[in-house]
C-alpha positions in Angstrom: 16.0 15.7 12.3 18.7 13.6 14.2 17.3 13.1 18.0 15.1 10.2 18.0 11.6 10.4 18.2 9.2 7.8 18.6 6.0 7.6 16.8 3.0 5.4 15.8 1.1 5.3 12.2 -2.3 3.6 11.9 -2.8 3.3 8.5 -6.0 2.7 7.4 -5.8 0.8 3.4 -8.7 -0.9 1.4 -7.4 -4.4 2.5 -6.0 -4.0 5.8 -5.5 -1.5 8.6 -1.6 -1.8 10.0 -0.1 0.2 12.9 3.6 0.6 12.9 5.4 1.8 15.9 8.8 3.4 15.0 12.2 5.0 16.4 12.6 7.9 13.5 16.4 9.4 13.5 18.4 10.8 10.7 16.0 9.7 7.8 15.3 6.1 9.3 12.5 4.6 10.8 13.7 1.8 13.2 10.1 -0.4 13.6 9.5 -1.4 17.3 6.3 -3.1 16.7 3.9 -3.9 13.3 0.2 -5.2 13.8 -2.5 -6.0 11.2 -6.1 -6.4 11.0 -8.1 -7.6 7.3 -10.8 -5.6 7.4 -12.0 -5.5 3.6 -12.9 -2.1 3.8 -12.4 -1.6 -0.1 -14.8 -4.2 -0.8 -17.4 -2.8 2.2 -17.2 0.5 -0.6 -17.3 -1.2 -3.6 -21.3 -3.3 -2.4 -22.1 -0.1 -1.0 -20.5 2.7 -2.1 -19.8 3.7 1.5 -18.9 2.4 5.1 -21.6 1.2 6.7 -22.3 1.8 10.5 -21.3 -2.2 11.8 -17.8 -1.9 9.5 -17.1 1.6 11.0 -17.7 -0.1 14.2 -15.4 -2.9 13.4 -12.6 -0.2 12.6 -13.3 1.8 15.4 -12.6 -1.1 17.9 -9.3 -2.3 15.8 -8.0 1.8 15.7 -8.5 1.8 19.4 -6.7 -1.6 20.3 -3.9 0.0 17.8 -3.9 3.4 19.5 -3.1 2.0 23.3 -0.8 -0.9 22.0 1.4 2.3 20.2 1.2 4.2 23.7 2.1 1.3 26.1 5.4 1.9 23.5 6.1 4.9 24.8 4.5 7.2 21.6 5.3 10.6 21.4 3.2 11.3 18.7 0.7 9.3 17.2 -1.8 9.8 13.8 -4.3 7.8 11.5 -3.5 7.8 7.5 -6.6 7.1 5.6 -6.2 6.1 2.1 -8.1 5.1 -0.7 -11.4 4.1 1.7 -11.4 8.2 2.6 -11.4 9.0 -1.6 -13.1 6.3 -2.9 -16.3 6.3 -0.2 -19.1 8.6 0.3 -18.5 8.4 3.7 -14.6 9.5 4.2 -15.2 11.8 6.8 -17.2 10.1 8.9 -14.5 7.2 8.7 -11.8 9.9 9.7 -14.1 11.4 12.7 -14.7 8.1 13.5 -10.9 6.9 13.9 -10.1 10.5 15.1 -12.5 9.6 18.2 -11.0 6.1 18.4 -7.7 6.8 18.4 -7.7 10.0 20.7 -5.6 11.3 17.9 -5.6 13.0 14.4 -6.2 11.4 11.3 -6.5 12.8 7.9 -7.3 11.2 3.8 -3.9 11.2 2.0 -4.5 12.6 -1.4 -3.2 10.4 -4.0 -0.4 12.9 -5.1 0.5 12.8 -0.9 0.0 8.7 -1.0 2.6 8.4 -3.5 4.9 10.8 -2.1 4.9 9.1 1.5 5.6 5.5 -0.3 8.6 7.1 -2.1 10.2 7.9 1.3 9.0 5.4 3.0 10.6 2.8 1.0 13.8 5.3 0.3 14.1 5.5 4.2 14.8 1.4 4.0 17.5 1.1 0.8 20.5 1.8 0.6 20.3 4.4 -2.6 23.1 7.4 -3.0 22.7 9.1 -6.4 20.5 7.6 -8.7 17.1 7.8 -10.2 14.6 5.9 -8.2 10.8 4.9 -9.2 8.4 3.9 -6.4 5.0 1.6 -6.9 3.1 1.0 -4.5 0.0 -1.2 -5.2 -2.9 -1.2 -3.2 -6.4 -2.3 -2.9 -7.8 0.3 -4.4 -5.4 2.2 -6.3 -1.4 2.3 -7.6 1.0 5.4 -6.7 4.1 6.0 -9.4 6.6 7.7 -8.4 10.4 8.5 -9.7 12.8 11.2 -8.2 16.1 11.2 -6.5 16.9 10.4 -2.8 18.2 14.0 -3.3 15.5 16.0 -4.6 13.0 13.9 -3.8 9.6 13.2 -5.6 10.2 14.8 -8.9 6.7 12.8 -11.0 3.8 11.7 -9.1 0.9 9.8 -10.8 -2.1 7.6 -8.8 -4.8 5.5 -11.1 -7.7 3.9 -9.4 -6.6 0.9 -10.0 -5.8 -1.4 -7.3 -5.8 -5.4 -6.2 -9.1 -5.0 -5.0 -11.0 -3.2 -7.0 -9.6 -4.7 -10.3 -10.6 -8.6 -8.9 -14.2 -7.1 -7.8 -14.7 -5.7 -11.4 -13.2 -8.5 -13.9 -11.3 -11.0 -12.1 -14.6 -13.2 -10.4 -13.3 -16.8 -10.8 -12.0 -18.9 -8.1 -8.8 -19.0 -10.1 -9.7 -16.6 -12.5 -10.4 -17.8 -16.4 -8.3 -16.8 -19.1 -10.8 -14.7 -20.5 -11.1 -13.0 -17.1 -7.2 -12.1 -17.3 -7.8 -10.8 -21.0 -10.4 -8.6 -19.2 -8.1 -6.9 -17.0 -5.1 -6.6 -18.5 -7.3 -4.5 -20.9 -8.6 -2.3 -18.3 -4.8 -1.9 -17.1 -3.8 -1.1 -20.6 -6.7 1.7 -20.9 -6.5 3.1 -17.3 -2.5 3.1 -17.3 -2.3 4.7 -21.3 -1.8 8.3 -20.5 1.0 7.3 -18.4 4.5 7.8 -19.6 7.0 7.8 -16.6 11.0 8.8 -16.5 13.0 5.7 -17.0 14.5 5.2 -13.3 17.8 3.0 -12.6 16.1 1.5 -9.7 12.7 0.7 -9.1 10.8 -0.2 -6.1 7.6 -2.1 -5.5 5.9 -1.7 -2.1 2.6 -2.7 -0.9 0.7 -6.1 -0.1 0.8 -7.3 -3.5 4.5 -6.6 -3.8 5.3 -8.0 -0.4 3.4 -11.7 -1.3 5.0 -12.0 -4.8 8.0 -11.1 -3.0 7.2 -14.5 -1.1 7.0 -16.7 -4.7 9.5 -15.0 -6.2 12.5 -15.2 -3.4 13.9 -11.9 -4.9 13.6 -8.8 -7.7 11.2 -9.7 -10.7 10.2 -7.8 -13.9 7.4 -9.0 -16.8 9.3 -12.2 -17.3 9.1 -13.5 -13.5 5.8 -12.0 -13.1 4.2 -13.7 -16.0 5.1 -16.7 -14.3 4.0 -15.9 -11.0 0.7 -15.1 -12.7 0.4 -18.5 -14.4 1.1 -20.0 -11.1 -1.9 -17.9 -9.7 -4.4 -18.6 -12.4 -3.8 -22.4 -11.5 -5.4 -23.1 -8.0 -7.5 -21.8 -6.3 -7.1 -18.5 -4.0 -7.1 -21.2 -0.7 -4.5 -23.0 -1.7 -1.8 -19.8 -2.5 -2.9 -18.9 1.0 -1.8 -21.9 2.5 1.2 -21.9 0.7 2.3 -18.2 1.1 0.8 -18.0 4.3 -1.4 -14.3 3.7 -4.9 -14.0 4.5 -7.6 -15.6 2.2 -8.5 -12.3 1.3 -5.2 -11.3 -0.1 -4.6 -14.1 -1.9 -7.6 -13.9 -3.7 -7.0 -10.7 -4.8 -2.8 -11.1 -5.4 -3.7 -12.1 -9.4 -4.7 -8.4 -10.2 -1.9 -7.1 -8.0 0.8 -9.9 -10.4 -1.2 -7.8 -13.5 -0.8 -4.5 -12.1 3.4 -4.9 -11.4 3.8 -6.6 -14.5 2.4 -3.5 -16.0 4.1 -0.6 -14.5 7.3 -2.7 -14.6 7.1 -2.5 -18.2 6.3 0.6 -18.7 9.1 1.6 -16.2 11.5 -0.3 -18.7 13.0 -2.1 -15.0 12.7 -4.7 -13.1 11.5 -4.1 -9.3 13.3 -4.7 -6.4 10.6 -5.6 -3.5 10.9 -2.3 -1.2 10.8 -2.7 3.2 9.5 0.5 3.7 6.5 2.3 2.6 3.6 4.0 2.7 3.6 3.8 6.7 7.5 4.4 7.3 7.0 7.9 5.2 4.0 8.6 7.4 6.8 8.3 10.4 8.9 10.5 9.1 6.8 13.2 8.3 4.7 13.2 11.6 8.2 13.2 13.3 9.6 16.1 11.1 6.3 17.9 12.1 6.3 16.9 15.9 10.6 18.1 15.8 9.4 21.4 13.8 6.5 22.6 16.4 
């Protein structure tokens, strides 16, 4: 697709709920506007195994405010991405009908396999890659995409675990910072939950999500095991309110960026490279594809 087309993606995570407004042309995504809202609705599924009717609410109102600001922006085509809240809830559907009805748009639950695959050329649509094998990670709340291909072919292997920031600090990582016996804790469930995995050794590899983004923010530029171990030990020192301030993220992400530090350190391992923090993602493939659909109709 080479004429421009401009189009908005609310995308609905377990942490937050982002709208990007974007100008897609020739395999880009130019962003016109980006807003945020912390809305915790991993951990809202994680007390109560679904999304109760004052949180649906709550992301009904922030959806709506989203919607118009992406229309006074002159949208021609606008949709909701749901991700791990519509797999990991009893109540996905509702939470899609109720955006849907928000938004005056569609919206629709990513599979995992789809998650991983809009991350992959979402953060391709942002470097500058020609020929070369190319591994995505994208870390969320409540689960983490792998993906290698080519900016050629494409995705060529797609794996999601349900194992994110959020979920991992709910389940092991309780301390305010967490204890060292805490961080033996999860990097043993990592170790189990991540086994089966054995990905193609990529030449470039791109991390993507909130996690990546703050440890972007420590680090000042690529990190493998070696940078993240220390970025963890600076973590595990103070307490979640102080990295806030520091990095300046939300208490909420802050709190839960330890598990995210275990999680990269992980997959960059296995990966065999270090990652390059990606500027695209998740929501700049959800631009291209709507566009690709909207140009195709």
């Amino acid at each position: 697709m080479d004429d421009e087309m401009r189009v908005g993606i609310v995308d609905v995570g377990s942490n937050t709920v982002r709208l990007l407004v974007g100008d897609v042309s020739g395999g880009t995504v130019e962003t016109i506007c980006e807003e945020r809202a912390f809305l915790g609705l991993g951990a809202e599924i994680l007390a109560h195994d679904r999304i109760r009717r004052r949180k649906l609410r709550e992301v009904a109102r922030v959806a709506e405010d989203f919607a118009s600001a992406a229309r006074r922006r002159g949208v021609r085509a606008l949709e909701t991405v749901v991700t791990a809240p519509g797999r990991q809830s009893s109540s996905g559907e509702e939470l899609v009908s109720t955006l849907a009805r928000a938004t005056e748009a569609p919206g629709r639950i990513a599979t995992p396999e789809e998650e991983g695959q809009l991350a992959f050329a979402g953060a391709l649509s942002r470097t500058r890659v020609t020929d070369a094998v190319v591994a995505v990670c994208d870390v969320g709340g409540g689960s983490t995409e792998i993906v290698v291909g080519t900016p050629l072919l494409g995705p060529a292997w797609v794996r999601s675990v349900d194992v994110g920031s959020l979920r991992l600090t709910a389940a092991v990582l309780h301390g305010d910072p967490p204890t060292p016996a805490q961080v033996e804790a999860a990097e043993a469930t990592i170790a189990a939950r991540f086994s089966a995995l054995v990905p193609p050794r990529p030449e470039l590899a791109l991390a993507t999500g909130g996690s990546a983004r703050a440890i972007a923010k420590i680090v000042g530029g690529s990190y493998g095991p070696a940078e993240l171990e220390r970025v963890l030990r600076r973590l595990v020192a103070r307490p979640a309110g102080a990295t806030a301030a520091a990095l300046g993220i939300e208490l909420e992400r802050a709190q839960s960026l330890a598990a995210g530090a275990l999680v990269l350190r992980h997959v960059s391992t296995l990966l065999g490279t270090a990652f390059t923090p990606a500027r695209g993602g998740i929501r700049e493939g959800a631009a291209l594809a709507l566009a690709a659909e909207r140009a195709a109709a």
